[in-house]
C-alpha positions in Angstrom: 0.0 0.0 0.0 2.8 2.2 1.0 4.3 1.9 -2.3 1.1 2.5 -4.3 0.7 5.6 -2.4 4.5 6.5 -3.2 4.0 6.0 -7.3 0.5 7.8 -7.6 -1.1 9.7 -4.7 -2.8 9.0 -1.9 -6.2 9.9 -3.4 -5.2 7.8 -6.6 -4.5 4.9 -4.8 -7.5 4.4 -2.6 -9.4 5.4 -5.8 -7.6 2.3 -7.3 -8.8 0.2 -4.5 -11.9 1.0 -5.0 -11.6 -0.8 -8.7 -11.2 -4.6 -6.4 -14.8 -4.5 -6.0 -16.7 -7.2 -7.4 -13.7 -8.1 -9.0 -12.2 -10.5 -6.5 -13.2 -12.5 -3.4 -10.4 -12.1 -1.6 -7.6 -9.2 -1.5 -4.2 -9.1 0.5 -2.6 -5.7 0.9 1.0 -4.7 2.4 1.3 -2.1 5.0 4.4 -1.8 6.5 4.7 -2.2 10.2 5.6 1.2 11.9 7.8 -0.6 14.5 10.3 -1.1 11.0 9.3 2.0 8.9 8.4 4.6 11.0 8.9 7.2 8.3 5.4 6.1 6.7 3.4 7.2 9.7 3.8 10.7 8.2 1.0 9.3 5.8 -0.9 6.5 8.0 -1.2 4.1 10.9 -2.5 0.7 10.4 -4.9 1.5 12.9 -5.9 4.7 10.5 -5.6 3.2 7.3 -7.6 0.1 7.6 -10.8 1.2 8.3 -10.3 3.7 4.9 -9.3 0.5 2.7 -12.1 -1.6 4.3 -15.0 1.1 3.2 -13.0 1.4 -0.1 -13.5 -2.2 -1.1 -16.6 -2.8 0.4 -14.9 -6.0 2.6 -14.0 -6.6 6.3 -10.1 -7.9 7.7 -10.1 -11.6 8.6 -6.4 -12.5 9.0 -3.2 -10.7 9.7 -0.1 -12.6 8.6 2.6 -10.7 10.1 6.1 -9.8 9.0 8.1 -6.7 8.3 5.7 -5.5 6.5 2.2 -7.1 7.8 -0.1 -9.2 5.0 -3.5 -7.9 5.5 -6.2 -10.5 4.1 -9.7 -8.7 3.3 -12.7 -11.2 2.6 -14.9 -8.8 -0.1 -18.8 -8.4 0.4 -19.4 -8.6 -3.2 -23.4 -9.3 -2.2 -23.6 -5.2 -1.8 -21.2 -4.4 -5.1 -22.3 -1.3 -6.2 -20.2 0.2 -9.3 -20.1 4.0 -9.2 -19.0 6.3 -11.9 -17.5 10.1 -10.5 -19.3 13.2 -11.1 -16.6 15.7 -10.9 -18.0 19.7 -10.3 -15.6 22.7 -11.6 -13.4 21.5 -14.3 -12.0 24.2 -15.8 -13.8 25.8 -13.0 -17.0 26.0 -14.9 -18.0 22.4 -16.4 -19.0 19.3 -14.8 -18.0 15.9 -15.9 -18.6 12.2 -14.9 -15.9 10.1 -15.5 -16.0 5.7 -15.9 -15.5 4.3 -12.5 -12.6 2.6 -14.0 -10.9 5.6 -15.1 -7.6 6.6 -13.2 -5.4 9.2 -14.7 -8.0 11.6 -15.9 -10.5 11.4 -12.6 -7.2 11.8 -10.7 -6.1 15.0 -12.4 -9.8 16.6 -12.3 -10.3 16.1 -8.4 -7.0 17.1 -7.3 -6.8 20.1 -10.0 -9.6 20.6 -12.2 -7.6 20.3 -15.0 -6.3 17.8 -17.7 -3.1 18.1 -19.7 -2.7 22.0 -18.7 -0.5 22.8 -21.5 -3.0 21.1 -24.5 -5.7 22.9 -22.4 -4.1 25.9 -22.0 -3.2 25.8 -26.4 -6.8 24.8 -27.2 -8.7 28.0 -24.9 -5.7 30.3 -26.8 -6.5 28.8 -30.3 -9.7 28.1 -30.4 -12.1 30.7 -31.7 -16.0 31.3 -32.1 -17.3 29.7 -35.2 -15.0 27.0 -35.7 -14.9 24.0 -36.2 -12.7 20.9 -33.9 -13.2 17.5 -34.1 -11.7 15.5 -31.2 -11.2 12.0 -32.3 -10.5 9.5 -29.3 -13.1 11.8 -26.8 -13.1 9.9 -24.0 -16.0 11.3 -22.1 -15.6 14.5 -23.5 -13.1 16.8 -21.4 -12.1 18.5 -24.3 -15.3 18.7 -26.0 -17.2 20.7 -23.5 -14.5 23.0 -24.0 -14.7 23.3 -27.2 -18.3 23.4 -27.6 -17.9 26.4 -25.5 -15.1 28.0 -27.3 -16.7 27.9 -30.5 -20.2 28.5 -29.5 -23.4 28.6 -30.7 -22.2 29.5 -34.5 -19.2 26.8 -33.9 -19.3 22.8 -34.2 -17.6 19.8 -32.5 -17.1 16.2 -33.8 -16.6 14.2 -31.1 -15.5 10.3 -32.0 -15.2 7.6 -29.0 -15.7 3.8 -30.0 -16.1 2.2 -27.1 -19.8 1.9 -26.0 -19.5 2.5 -22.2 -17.4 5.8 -23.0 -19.7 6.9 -25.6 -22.6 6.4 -23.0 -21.4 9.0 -20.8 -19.6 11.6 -23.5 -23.5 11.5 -24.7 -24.6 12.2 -21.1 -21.5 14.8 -20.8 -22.9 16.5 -23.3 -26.5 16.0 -23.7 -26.6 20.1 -23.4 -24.7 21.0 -25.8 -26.4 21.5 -29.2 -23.3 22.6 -31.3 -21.8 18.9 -30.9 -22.3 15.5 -32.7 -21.2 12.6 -30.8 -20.0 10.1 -33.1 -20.1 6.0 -31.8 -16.7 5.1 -34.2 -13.2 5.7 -34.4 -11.1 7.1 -37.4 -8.6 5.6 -39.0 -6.6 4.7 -42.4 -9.4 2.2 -43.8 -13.1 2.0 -43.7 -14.7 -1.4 -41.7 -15.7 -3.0 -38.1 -12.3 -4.2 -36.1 -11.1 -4.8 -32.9 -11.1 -2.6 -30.2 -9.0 -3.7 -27.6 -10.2 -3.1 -24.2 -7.6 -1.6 -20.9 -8.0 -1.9 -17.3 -8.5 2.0 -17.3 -11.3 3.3 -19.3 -8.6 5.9 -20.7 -6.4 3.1 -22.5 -8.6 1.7 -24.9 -6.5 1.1 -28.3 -6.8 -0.3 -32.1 -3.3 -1.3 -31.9 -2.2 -1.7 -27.7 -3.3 -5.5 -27.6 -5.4 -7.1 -24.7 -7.8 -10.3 -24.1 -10.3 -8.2 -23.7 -11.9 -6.2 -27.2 -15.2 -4.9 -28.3 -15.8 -5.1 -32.1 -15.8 -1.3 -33.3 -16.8 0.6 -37.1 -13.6 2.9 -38.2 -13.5 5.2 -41.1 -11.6 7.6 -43.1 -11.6 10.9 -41.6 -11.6 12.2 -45.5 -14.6 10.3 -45.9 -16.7 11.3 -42.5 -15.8 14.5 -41.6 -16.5 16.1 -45.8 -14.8 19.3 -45.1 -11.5 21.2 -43.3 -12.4 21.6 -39.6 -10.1 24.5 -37.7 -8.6 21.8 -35.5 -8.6 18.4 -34.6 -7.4 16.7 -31.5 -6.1 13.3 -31.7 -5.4 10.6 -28.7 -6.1 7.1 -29.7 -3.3 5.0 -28.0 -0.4 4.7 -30.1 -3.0 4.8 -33.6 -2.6 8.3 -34.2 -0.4 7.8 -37.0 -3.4 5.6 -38.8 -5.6 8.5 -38.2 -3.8 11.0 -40.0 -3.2 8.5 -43.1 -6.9 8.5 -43.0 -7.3 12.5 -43.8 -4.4 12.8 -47.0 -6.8 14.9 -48.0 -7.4 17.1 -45.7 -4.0 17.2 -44.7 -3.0 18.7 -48.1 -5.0 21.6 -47.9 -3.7 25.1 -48.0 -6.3 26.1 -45.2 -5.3 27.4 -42.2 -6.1 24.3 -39.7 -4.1 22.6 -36.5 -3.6 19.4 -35.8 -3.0 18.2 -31.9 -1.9 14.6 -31.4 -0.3 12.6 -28.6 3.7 11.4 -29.7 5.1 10.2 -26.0 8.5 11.0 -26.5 8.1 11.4 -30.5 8.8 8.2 -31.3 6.7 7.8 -33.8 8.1 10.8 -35.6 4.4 12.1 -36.8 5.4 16.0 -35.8 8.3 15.9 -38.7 6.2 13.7 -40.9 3.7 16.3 -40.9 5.7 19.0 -41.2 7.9 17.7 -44.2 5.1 15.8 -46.4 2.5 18.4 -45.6 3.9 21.8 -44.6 2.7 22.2 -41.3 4.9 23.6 -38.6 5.2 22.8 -35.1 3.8 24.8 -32.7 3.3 23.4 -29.3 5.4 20.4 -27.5 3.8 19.1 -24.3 6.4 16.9 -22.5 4.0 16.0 -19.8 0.8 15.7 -22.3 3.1 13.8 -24.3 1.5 16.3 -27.3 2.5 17.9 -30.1 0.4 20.7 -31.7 1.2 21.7 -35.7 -0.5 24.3 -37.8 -0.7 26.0 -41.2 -2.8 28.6 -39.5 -0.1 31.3 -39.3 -2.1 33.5 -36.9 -1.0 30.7 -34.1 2.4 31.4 -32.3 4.5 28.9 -30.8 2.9 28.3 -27.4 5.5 28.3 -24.6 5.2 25.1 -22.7 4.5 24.8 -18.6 6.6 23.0 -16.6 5.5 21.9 -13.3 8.0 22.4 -10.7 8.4 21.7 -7.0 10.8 23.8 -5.2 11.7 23.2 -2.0 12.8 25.4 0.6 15.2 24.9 3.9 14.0 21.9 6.5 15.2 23.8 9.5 14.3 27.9 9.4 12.4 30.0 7.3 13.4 30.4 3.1 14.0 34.2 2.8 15.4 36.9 0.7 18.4 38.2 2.6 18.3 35.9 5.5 21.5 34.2 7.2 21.1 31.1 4.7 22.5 32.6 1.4 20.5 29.9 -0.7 17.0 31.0 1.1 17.4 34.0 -1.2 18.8 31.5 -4.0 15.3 29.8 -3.4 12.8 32.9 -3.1 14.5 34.4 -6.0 14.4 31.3 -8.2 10.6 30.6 -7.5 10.4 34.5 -8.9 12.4 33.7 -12.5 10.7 30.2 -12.5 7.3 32.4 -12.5 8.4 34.7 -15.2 9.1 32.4 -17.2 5.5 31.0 -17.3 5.7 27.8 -15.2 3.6 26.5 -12.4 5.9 26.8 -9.2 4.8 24.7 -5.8 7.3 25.8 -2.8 7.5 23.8 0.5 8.9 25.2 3.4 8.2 25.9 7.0 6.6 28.5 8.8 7.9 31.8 8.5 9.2 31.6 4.9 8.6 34.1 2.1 5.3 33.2 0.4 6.7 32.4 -3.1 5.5 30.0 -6.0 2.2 29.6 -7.8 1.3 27.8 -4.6 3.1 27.6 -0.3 3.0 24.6 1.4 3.5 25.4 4.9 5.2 22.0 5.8 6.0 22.4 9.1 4.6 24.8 12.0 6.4 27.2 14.0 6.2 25.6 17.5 7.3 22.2 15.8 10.9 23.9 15.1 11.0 25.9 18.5 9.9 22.8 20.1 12.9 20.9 18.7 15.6 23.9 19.0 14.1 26.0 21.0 13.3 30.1 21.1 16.0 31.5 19.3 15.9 29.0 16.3 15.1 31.6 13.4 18.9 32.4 14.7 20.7 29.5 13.6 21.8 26.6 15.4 24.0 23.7 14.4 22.6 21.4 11.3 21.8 17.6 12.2 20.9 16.1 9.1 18.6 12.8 10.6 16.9 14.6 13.6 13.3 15.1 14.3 12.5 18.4 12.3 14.7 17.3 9.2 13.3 13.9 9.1 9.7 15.3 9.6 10.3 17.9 6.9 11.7 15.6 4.4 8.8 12.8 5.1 5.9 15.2 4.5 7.4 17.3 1.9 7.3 14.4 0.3 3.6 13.7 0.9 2.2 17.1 -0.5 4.7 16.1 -3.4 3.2 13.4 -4.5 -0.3 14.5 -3.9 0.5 17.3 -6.7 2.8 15.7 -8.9 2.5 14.8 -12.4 4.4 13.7 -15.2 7.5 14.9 -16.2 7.6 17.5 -13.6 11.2 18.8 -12.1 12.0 18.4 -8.5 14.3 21.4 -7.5 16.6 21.0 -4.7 18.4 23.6 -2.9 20.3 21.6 0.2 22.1 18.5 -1.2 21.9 15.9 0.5 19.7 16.9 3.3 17.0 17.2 0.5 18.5 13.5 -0.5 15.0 12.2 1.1 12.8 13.6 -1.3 14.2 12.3 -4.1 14.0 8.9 -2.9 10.4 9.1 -1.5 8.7 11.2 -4.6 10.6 9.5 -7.3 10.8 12.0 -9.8 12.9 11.3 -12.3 13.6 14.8 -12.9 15.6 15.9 -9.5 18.0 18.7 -9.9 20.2 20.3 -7.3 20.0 24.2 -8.5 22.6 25.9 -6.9 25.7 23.4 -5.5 28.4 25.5 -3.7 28.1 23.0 -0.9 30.1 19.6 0.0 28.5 16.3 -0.7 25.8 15.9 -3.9 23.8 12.9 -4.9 21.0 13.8 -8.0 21.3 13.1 -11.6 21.2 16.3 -12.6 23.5 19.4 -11.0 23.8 22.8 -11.3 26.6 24.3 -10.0 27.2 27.9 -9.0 30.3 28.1 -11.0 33.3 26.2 -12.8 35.9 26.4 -10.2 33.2 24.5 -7.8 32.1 22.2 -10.8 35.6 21.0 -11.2 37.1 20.8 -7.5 33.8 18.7 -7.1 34.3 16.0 -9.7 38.2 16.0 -8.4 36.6 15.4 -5.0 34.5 12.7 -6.4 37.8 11.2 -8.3 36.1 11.7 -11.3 38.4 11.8 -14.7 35.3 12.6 -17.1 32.5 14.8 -17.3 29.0 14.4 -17.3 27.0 16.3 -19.7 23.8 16.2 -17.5 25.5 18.4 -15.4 26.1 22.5 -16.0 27.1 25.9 -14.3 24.1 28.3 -14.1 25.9 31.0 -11.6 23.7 32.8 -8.5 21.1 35.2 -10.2 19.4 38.4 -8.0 16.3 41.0 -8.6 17.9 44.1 -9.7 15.6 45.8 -7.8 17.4 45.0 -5.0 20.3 47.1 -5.9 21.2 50.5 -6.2 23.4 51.6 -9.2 26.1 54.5 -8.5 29.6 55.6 -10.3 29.6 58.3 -6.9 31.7 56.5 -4.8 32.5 57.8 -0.9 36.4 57.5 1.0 35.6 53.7 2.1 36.3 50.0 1.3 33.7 47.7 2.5 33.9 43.8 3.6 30.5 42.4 3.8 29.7 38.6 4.9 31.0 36.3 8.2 33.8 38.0 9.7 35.8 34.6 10.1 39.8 34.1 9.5 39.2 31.9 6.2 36.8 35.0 4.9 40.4 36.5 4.5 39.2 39.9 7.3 42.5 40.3 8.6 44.0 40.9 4.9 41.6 43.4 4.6 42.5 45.4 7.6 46.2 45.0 7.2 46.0 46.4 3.7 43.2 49.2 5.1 45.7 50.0 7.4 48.7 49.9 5.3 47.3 52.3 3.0 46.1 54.8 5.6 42.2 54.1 4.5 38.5 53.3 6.2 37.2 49.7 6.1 33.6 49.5 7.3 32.9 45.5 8.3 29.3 44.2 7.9 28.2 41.0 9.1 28.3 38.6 11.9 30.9 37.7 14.3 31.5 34.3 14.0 34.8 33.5 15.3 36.8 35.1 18.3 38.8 37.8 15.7 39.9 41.0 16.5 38.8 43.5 14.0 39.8 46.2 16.4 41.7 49.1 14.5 41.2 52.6 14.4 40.2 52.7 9.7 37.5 50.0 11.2 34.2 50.8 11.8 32.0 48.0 12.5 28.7 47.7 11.3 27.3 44.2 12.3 24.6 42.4 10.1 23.7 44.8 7.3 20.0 44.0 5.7 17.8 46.0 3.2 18.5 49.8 2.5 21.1 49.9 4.9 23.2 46.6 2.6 22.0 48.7 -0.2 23.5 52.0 0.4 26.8 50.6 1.5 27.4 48.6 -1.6 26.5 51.3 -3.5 28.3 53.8 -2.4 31.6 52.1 -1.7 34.8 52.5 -3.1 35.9 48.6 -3.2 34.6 45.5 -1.5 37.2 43.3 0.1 37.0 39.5 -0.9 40.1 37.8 0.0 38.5 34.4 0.9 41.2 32.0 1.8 39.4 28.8 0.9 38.1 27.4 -2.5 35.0 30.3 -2.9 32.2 28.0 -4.6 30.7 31.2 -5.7 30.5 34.5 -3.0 27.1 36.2 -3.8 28.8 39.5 -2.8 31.3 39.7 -6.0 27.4 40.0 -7.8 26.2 41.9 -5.4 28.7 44.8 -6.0 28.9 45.0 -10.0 25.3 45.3 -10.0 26.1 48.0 -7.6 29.2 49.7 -9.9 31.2 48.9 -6.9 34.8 46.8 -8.1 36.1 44.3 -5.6 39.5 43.0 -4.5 39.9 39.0 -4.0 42.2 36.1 -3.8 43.2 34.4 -7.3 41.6 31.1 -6.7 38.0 29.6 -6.3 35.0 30.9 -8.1 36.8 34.1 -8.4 38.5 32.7 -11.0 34.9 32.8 -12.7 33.6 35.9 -11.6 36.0 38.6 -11.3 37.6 40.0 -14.9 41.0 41.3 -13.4 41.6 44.8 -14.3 38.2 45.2 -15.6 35.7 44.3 -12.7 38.3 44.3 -9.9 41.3 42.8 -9.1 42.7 39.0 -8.1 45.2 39.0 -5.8 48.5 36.6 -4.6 50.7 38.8 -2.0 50.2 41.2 -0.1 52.1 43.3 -2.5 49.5 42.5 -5.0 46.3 44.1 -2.8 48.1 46.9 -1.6 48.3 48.1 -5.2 45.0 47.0 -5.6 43.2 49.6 -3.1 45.6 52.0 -4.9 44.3 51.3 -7.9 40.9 50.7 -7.5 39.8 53.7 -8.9 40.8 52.8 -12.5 38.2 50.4 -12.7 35.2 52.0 -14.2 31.6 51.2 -12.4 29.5 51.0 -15.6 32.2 47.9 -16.6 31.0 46.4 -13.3 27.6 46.9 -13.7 27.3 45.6 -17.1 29.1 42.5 -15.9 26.5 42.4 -12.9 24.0 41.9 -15.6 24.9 38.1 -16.3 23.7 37.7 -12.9 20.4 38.8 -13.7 17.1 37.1 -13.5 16.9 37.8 -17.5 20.1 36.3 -17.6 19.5 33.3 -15.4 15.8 32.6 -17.5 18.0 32.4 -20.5 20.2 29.3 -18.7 17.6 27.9 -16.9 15.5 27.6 -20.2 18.2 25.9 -22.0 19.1 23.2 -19.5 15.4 22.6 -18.8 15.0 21.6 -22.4 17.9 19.6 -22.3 16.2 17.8 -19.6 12.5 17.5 -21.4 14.2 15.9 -24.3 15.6 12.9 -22.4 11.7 11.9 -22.4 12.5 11.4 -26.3 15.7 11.2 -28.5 17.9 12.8 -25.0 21.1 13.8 -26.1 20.9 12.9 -30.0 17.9 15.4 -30.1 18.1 18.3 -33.0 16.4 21.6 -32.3 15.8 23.3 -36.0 14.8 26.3 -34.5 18.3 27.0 -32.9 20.1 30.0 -33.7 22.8 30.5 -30.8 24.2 29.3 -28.2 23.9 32.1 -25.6 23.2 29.8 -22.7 25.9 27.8 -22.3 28.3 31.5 -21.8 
């Protein structure tokens, strides 16, 4: 049961239960025992669950065979079998549906979201227009006739064709108001006669060519030859026999009319979107990696429609995700859901109490007075990370929950913490788990970005890894250029702005500061015993908002003379989006992010950054700030964009894949 749950849902899988009625007398189900697997109780108790799976199959426990995981044998009442089909209120928010009681995916989708293949939907209401004319060939029940039929209103008309009887029973019902459609009881094809339709376990699945021991004989004909004229657009799913549809409308595949064909292509294997396009001069406009759809047109009204990735991002397990905070990749999180949005997909973010609100949707995981409970009153302070406590197993168990109960196919998991998000990845099972912004030890998904080269490399050295893996690429930190303030008016004073620890390289700072005879104003936490004391400092402690603002802005230099291997340091952005240069060591991410002479200087002796601070006024501030802008959320959509699609396409021809449309390569600079 646990795993059921895990693959689909928990409202999927006790749906699926309810299919064993008056289809067995007997059922044995799995539960694991809590003792062994406590991490499931996050989802259900034996003592809670069984009384949900007995009313779901209409049967009563008689035997426990127990184990690891428990064998729980249910005797079914098949006397009081009652097969019900599921009225479904506010699809689309306006329409309301019943779906086969044997249907999973669809009556899934509807009452969790109201919605069905969002990006098909979404092409269809865009497309669309009053007056026209669709024809949806493989109807189902009729989710995307009702739409039509009101898209194209009263002056429009809809062809709906579904075969199989018990279907066509309730697309009729579906849509016994709707006078602008005809509800056709065949399917189209490439020839004209009565043949096999094979019959699936989910009402959804039935096929022409997906063979089963169960059929129905069924009439097929020639969409030339039934439909007598060019319809606006037709919408084809028929289980893998799209291809035999299309051979059926030569015809009306020839014309010079401006029509739009929608089929389903999982992965484009069968190649139909460049058939189409090469034998009949269509173009594609839409690609639906989770619809498994492609959309072409000769209608030249119709842009390409930008598809909409479903994407759960989730936030820290142990204090709030926010912009600015003392977790540098809260703001990598809050700022990410914000580009993710801009760029047109559907963002869910998990995090705990106290977070910023970000995403399409927040899921509060975990209260408050959970986290104080377990680290007491001054947690939003920071306390000491233990990966497999309370809180981080909690977090990670029902992130994992809300996951699944949203997720859908082909959707990207987006990890912020490495391997304390590790979990997730392993409960939810998407495919599809990245790790956005490694600048940390220690990572585990099949797909990394990290925040620059330098960290890339030492990583794979660390790893003892000779080769390197295309899968994975540097996408550096991006910001909201909001945030900043531009100036080339610079006051008397060098800045250093993060922990004021030894290995952040302070004392170099103040021994060139005081070398030179100059002011060094010192922002940020004291995290070590060091003494900063010196008459040219003046510190600051944590800096946040205006305050952070005005002193990047308006200072001369920033000091960055990290000692250890700098994954990234968000404050080399941070001040050439401000026109502020900035002095650092000559290894790490600086490497990356620093042009020497142009955007600052990189540094070996002590020699080296005292002429440095002597110099930093030859470096110009519009040269920073218009290398600041490749940290930019316009920069960062461009990446993110890029890599994304690099990802989709592994659901077809992966690597080997040809985009036609290309005409740079910005993203990979």
């Amino acid at each position: 049961m646990h795993n059921e749950i895990n693959a689909i849902g928990e409202t999927a899988a006790f749906k699926n239960l309810e299919l064993m009625r008056g289809r067995a007398k007997q059922l044995f189900i799995e539960i694991p025992s809590m003792d062994v697997q406590p991490d499931w109780s996050h989802i259900f108790t034996p003592e809670d669950v069984i009384p949900r799976i007995e009313k779901a199959v209409g049967g009563k426990v008689k035997e426990v065979f127990d184990g690891w995981r428990p064998l729980y044998l249910i005797e079914m009442d098949n006397s009081t079998q009652v097969v019900k089909n599921t009225e479904i209120g506010g699809v689309l928010g306006k329409y309301k549906l019943t779906l086969p009681y044997n249907d999973r995916y669809i009556t899934s989708a509807l009452v969790g979201k109201h919605i069905w293949e969002e990006n098909t939907t979404s092409f269809i209401r865009e497309n669309l227009k009053p007056g026209q004319v669709f024809v949806d060939v493989g109807a189902h029940v009729g989710y995307y006739s009702v739409l039509a039929s009101d898209l194209v209103g009263e002056n429009g008309l809809v062809f709906a064709f579904e075969p199989n009887a018990e279907n066509n029973k309730l697309l009729v019902e579906n849509l016994k108001d709707n006078n602008n459609v005809n509800v056709l009881q065949l399917d189209l094809s490439n020839t004209e006669g009565d043949v096999p339709l094979f019959i699936a376990n989910d009402a959804g699945g039935h096929s022409l060519v997906n063979k089963s021991s169960n059929q129905e004989i069924v009439h097929v004909a020639r969409g030339d030859d039934v439909l007598g004229g060019i319809p606006d657009m037709i919408k084809i799913d028929v289980e893998n026999a799209e291809r035999q549809v299309l051979e059926g409308m030569a015809n009306i595949l020839s014309t010079d009319k401006p029509i739009t064909i929608i089929f389903e292509d999982w992965g484009g294997k069968d190649g139909i979107s460049s058939w189409l396009q090469k034998e009949y001069g269509f173009r594609e406009v839409m690609r639906s990696h989770a619809d498994g759809t492609f959309a072409v047109t000769k209608d030249q009204s119709i842009k390409k429609h930008k598809e909409r990735l479903i994407v759960h991002l989730v936030g820290s397990p142990d204090i709030p995700t926010i912009k600015g905070g003392i977790d540098a990749f809260g703001t990598k999180v809050v700022n990410m859901a914000q580009v993710l949005k801009e760029m047109g997909h559907k963002v869910y973010f998990y995090g705990i109490e106290g977070s910023e609100p970000c995403g399409d949707e927040y899921i509060e995981v975990l209260s408050a007075d959970e986290v104080e409970d377990e680290y007491g009153p001054k947690w939003r302070d920071g306390h000491i990370m233990k990966r497999n406590d309370k809180i981080h197993t909690r977090f990670l168990n029902k992130t994992s929950n809300e996951i699944i109960k949203r997720r859908g196919r082909c959707d990207l998991l987006l990890l912020s913490a490495g391997v304390n998000h590790q979990r997730i990845a392993e409960l939810t099972k998407i495919p599809l788990a990245v790790e956005i912004g490694i600048g940390y030890v220690g990572s585990f998904a099949p797909y990394r970005i990290f925040e620059s080269n330098a960290w890339r490399h030492w990583s794979y050295g660390r790893e003892g890894k000779n080769d390197g893996a295309f899968a994975d690429c540097v996408i550096p930190p991006f910001f909201d250029l909001n945030d900043f303030t531009y100036s080339d008016k610079k006051d008397d004073y060098f800045l250093y702005m993060g922990r004021v620890v030894h290995r952040k390289g302070v004392k170099i700072a103040i021994d060139v500061i005081e070398k030179i005879g100059g002011k060094l104003k010192i922002a940020g936490p004291l995290s070590e015993d060091v003494d900063i004391s010196s008459p040219c400092v003046e510190y600051l402690g944590t800096v946040i908002g205006e305050q952070k603002r005005e002193l990047l802005s308006k200072a001369k230099g920033l000091f960055a003379p990290t000692i250890y291997l700098e994954p990234f340091g968000y404050m080399i952005a941070e001040a050439a989006l401000s026109g502020t240069p900035v002095i650092t060591t000559d290894f790490g991410a600086f490497t990356d992010n620093v042009i020497h002479g142009k955007t600052g200087y990189r540094c070996r002796t002590f020699d080296h950054f005292l002429w440095a601070a002597e110099h930093i006024e030859d470096i110009k501030p519009s040269d920073c700030r218009e290398w600041g802008m490749n940290f930019s959320f316009d920069a960062a959509k461009i990446r993110y964009e890029e890599y994304f699609k690099q990802l989709l396409d592994l659901f077809g021809k992966g690597w080997y894949t040809i985009n036609n449309e290309r005409d740079n390569l910005d993203a990979i600079n």
